[in-house]
C-alpha positions in Angstrom: -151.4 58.6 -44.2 -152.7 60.1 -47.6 -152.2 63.6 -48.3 -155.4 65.7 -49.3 -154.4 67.2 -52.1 -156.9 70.3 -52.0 -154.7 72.3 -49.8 -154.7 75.4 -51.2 -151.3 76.1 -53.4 -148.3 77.8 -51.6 -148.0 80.1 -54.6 -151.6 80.8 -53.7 -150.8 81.5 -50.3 -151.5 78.1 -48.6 -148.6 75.9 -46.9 -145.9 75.0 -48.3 -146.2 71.0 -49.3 -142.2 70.2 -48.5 -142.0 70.9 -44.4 -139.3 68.5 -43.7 -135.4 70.0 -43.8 -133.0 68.2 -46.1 -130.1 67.2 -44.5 -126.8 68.6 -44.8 -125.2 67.4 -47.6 -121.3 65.9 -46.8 -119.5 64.1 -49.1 -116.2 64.8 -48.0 -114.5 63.7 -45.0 -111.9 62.0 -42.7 -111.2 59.7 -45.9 -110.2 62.4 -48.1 -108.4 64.1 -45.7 -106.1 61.1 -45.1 -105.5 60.8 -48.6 -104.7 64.3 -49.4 -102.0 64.1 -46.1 -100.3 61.0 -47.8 -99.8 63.3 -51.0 -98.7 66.2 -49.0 -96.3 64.7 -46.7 -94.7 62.6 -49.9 -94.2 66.3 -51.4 -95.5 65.4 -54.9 -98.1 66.6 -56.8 -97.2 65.6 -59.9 -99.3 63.1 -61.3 -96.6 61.0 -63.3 -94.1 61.0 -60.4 -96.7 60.0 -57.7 -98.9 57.2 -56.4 -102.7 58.4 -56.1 -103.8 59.0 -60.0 -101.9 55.8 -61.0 -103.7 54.5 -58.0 -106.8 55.4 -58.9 -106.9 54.4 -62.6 -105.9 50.7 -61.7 -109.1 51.1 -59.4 -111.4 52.8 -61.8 -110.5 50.3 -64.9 -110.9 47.7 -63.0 -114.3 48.6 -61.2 -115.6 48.7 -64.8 -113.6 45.4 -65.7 -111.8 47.6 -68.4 -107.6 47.2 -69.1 -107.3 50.8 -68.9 -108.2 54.1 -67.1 -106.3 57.6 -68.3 -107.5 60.6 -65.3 -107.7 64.2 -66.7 -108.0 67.5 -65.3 -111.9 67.6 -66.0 -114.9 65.7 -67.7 -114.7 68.2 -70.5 -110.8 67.0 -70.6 -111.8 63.6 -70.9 -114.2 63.8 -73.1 -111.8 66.1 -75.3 -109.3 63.0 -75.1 -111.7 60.4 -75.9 -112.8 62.2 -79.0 -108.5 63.4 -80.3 -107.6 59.7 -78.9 -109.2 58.1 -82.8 -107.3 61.2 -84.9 -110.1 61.8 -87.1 -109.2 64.5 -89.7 -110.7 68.3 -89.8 -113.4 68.1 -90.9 -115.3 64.8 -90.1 -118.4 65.0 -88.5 -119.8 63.6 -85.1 -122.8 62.9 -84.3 -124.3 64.1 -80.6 -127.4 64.5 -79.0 -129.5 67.7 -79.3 -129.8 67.8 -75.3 -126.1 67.3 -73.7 -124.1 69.6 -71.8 -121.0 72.0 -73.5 -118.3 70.0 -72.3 -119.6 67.3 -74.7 -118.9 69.4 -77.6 -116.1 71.6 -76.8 -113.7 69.1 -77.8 -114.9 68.3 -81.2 -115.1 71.8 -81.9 -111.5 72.2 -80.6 -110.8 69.3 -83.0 -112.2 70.8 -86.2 -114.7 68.3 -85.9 -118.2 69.4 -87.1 -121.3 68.6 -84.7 -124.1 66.7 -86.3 -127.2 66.7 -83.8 -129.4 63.3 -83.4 -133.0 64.6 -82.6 -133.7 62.6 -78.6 -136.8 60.0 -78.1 -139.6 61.7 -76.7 -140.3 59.2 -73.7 -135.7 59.6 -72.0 -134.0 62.3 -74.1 -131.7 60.1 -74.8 -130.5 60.3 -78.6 -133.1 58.6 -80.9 -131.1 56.1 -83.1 -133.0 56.1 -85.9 -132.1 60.0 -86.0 -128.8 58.6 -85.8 -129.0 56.6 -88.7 -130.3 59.3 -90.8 -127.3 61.5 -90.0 -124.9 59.2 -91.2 -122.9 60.0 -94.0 -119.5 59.5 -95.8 -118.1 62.4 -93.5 -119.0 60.9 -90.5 -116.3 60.2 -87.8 -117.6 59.2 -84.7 -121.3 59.0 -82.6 -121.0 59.9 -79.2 -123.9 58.4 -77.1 -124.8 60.7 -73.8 -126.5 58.9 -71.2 -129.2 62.0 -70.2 -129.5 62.6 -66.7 -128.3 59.0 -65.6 -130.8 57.2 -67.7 -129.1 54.9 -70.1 -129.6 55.5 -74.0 -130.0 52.9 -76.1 -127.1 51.2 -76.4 -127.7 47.9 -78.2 -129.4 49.5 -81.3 -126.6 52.4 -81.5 -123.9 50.1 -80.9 -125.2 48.3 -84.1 -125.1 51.3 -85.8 -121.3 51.5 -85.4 -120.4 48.1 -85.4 -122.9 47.9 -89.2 -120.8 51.2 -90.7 -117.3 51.0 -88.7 -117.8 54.5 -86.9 -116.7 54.2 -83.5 -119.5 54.7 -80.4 -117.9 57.0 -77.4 -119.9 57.2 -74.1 -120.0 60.2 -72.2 -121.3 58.8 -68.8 -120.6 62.1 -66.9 -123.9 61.6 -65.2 -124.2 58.3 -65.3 -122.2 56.6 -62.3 -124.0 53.2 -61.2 -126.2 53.3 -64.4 -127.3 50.2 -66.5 -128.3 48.8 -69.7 -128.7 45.1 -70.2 -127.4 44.5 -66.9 -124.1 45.8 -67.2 -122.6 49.1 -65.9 -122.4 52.1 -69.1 -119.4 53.0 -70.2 -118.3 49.1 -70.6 -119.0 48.5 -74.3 -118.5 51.2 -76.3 -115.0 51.2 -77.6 -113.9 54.0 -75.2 -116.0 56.3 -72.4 -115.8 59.1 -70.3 -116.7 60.5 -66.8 -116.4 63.4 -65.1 -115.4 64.5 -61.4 -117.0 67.8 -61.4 -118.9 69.6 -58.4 -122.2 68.3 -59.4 -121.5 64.7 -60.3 -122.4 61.6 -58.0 -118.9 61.8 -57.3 -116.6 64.8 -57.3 -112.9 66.0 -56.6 -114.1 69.7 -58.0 -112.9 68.7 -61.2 -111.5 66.0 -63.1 -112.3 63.3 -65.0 -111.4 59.5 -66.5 -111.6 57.8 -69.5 -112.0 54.3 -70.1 -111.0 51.6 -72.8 -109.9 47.8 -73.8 -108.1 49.3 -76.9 -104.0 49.3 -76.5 -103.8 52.1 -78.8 -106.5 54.0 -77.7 -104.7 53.8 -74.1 -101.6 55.3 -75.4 -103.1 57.8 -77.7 -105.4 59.1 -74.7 -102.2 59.1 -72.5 -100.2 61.2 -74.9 -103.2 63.9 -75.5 -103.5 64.8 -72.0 -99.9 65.4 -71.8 -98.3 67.8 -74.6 -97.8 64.3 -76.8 -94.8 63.9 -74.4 -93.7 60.5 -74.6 -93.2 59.5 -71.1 -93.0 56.2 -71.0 -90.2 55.9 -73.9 -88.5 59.3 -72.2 -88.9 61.2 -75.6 -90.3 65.0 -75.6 -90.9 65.5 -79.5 -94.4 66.0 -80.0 -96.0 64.9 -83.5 -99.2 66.1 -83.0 -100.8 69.4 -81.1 -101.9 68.3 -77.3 -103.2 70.2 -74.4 -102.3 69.5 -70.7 -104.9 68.1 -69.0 -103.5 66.3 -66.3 -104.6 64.9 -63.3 -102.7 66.3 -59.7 -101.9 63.9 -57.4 -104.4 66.4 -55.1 -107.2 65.6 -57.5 -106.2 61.9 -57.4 -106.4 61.6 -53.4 -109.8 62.7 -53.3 -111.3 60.6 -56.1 -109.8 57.2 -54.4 -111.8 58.6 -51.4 -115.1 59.0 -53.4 -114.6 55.9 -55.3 -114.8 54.0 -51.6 -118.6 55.7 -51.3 -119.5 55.5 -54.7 -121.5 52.4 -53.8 -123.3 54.3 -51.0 -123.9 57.3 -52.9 -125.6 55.6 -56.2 -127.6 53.2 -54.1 -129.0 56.1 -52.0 -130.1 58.1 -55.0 -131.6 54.7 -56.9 -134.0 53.8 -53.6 -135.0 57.7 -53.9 -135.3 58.1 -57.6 -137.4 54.7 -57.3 -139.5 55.9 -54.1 -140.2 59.0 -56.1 -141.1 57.2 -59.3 -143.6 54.9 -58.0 -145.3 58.1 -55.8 -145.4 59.7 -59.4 -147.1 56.6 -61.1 -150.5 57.8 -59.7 -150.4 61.4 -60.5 -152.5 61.6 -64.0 -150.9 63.6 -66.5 -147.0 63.0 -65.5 -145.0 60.7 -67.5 -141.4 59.5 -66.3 -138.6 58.9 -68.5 -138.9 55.1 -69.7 -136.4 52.9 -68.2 -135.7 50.4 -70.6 -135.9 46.3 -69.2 -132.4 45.1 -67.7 -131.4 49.0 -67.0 -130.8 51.1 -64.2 -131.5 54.4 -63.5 -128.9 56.5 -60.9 -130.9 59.9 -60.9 -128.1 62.4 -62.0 -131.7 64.1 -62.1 -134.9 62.9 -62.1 -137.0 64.2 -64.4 -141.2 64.1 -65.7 -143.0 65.0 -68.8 -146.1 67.2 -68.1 -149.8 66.5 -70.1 -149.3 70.3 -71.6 -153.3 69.7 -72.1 -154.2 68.5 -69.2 -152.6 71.0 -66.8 -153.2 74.2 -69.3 -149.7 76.1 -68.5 -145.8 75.1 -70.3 -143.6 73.7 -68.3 -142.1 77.1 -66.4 -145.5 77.6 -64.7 -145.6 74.1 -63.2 -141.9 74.3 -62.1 -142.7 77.6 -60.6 -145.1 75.9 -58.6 -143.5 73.5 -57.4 -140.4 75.6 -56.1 -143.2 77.8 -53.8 -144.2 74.6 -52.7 -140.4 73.8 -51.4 -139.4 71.8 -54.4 -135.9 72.6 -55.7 -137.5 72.2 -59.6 -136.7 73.4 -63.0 -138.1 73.4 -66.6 -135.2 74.1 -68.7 -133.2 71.1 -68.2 -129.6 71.5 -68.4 -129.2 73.0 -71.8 -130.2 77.0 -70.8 -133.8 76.6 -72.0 -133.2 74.9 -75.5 -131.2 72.3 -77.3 -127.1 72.9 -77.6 -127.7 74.0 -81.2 -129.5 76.9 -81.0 -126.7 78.4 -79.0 -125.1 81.1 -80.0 -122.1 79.0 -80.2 -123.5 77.3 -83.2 -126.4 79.6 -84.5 -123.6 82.3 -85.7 -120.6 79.5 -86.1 -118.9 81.4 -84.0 -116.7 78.6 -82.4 -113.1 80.3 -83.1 -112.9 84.7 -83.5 -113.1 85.8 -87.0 -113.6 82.6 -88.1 -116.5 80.0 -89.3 -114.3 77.0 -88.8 -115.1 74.3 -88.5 -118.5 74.8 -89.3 -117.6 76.3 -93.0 -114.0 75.4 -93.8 -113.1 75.9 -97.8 -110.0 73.2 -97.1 -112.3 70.5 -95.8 -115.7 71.0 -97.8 -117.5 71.7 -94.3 -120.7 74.2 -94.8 -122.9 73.7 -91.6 -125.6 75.2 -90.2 -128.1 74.2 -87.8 -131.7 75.7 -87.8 -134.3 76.2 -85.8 -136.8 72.7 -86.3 -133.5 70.7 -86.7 -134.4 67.9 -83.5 -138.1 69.0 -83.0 -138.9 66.5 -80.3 -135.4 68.4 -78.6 -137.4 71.3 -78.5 -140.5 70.6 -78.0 -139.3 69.3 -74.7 -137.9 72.6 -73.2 -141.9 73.3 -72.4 -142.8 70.0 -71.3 -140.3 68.3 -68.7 -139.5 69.3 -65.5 -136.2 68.7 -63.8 -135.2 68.2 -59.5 -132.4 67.2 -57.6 -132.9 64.0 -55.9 -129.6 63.7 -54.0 -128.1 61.4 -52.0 -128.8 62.7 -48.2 -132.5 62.8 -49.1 -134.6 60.6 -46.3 -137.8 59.0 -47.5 -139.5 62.0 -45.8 -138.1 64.9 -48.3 -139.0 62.2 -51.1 -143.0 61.5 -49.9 -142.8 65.4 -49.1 -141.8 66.6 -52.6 -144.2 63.3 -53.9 -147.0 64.9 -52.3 -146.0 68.6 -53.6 -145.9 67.1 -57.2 -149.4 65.8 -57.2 -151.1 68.9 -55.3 -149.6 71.2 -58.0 -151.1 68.3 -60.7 -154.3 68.6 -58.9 -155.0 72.5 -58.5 -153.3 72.7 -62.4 -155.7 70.0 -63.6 -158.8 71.1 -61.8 -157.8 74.7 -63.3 -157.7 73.4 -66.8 -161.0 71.5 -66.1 -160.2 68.2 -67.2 -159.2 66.6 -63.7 -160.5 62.7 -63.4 -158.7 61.7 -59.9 -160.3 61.4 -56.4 -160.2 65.0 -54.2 -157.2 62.4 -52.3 -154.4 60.2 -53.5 -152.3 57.6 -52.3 -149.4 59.6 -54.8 -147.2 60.4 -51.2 -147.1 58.6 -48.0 -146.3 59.1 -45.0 
């Protein structure tokens, strides 16, 4: 059945275009709870005196065909380690895309490491490499590739990038699970990666996170950092370099081996929707998707579309607004707080340590760094333009056609209002 798309706009007072209750979302269960009684009734917690975490990184590396896995209190953690795990001096610069979440930065700033951000490609928000390219210089340390919302950057051309100037590539693939590039799984080539465990991840023990690599040392530096550079496995406690603890509890560990086992479900669930969604959305004049590169894979972290500014006469708030009256759970300020990472405060007054403009200006290092407004201009140009939802995994293909179908009415009553609409008074853009 096609949906006639002149029904009047809920935030007009019409009926709302989503009718159909989401299930209840339950992601934890009988699984976890058996795990969690193994840990309790062994009486440790302790992740280098128990079984789960060690478990669970001999599962995780090898899911990913990787030698090894080191599991950390957080995604922030991991990414933290990842980042400490090459010893780069004060100073050095990494370069990260204008559109990430905090936790990829905190630990370069905890570092002394000075942010350098890649402007993103207007068609994924995924970091542009050739704004890579132009922000390499002698000072520069590491690039650290985000994978935006689950859709995979482009790996091959930044990979080059390293492998051309010697500067390691880190993944961050805390919203990545299940996503591809060329076929493969992300967080497999890059010389180390890292995933988070958080709340709002594909997979989730609250918190935590894991980091991945092929790289002996790496291993063994990234074990020592989340751990008070306590050599455990030689029995020596003399640190010789300043480490956090961020490790793992065997509690923590229990629940992520019970994830892991519906991993599979979970990614597949959200691909069929994401897809579903995306080929409803292919009809709707004036919506672009984020492009999807040949041989990759998509997993929906959060699906997102580009709005025709022109066509529909209203920035992106407007349409977002919109949609939520309509029943859609959607957003236009991405996950950044309504602009790219830089123009935080965080950055904008260097503020990163109290009383302090390290590491941004440092007189020991030669740092001076500021970031102004323009800096990435297709990063924020994009705050008015894209529109972010939640396509989850207990969605049915009902919600999906629903929120379809509320997409394309708002497009058609926004359109119509602009007077530049071209499409038929009804659309095949939802099904039913």
């Amino acid at each position: 059945m096609k949906f006639d798309l002149t029904q009047r706009l809920a935030v007009d007072g019409g009926e709302p275009a989503v009718r159909t209750p989401i299930p209840v979302r339950k992601r934890h269960g009988e699984a976890e709870k058996r795990h969690l009684a193994e840990v309790i009734d062994s009486d440790m917690l302790f992740f280098y005196l128990g079984t789960k975490v060690r478990d669970l990184e001999r599962r995780f590396a090898a899911l990913y065909g990787k030698k090894h896995c080191v599991a950390s209190s957080s995604g922030t953690a991991a990414v933290h380690i990842a980042v400490a795990s090459f010893q780069l001096p004060p100073g050095s610069e990494v370069i990260t895309p204008a559109i990430t979440d905090m936790g990829s930065l905190t630990g370069i700033l905890y570092q002394g490491l000075v942010p350098v951000f890649a402007d993103v490609e207007p068609d994924t928000l995924n970091m542009d490499p050739e704004s890579v390219r132009a922000a390499v210089t002698p000072r520069t340390g590491a690039i650290m590739v985000v994978h935006h919302a689950g859709l995979a950057a482009d790996l091959d051309a930044l990979l080059e990038i390293g492998r051309k100037t010697g500067i390691p590539v880190i993944e961050d693939c805390a919203q990545a699970y299940g996503s591809e590039y060329a076929g493969a799984r992300v967080g497999q080539r890059a010389m180390i990666s890292s995933f988070s465990l958080n709340h709002f991840k594909h997979i989730t023990a609250g918190s935590g996170g894991m980091v991945l690599t092929d790289d002996d040392r790496l291993r063994y530096l990234a074990s020592l950092f989340l751990d008070k550079c306590y050599q455990r496995e030689e029995g020596i406690r003399n640190p010789f370099f300043l480490a956090p603890n961020y490790q793992m509890t065997e509690m923590q560990g229990a629940v992520t081996l019970a994830q892991l086992e519906r991993l599979p479900e979970f990614t597949d669930r959200r691909w069929r929707s994401g897809t579903r969604l995306s080929d409803h959305l292919a009809e709707v004049n004036g919506i672009s998707l984020q492009q999807i590169r040949p041989g990759s894979k998509h997993s929906y972290f959060l699906f997102l579309f580009k709005l025709d500014l022109e066509k529909f006469g209203c920035p992106a708030e407007e349409f977002a607004a919109a949609l939520r009256s309509e029943g859609v759970n959607a957003k236009a300020q991405l996950i950044t707080g309504g602009r790219p990472v830089y123009l935080y405060d965080i950055f904008q007054k260097r503020s990163a340590f109290p009383g302090s403009n390290y590491p941004f200006v440092s007189r020991d290092t030669g740092a001076d760094r500021s970031y102004p407004r323009g800096l990435c201009p297709v990063a924020e140009d994009a705050f008015s333009r894209w529109i972010t939802l939640e396509l989850l995994e207990n969605y049915t293909d009902q919600n999906v056609d629903e929120i379809a179908f509320a997409i394309a009415k708002v497009a058609y009553h926004f359109s119509r209002r602009a007077g530049s609409f071209r499409q038929p008074v009804t659309s095949g853009a939802a099904k039913s």
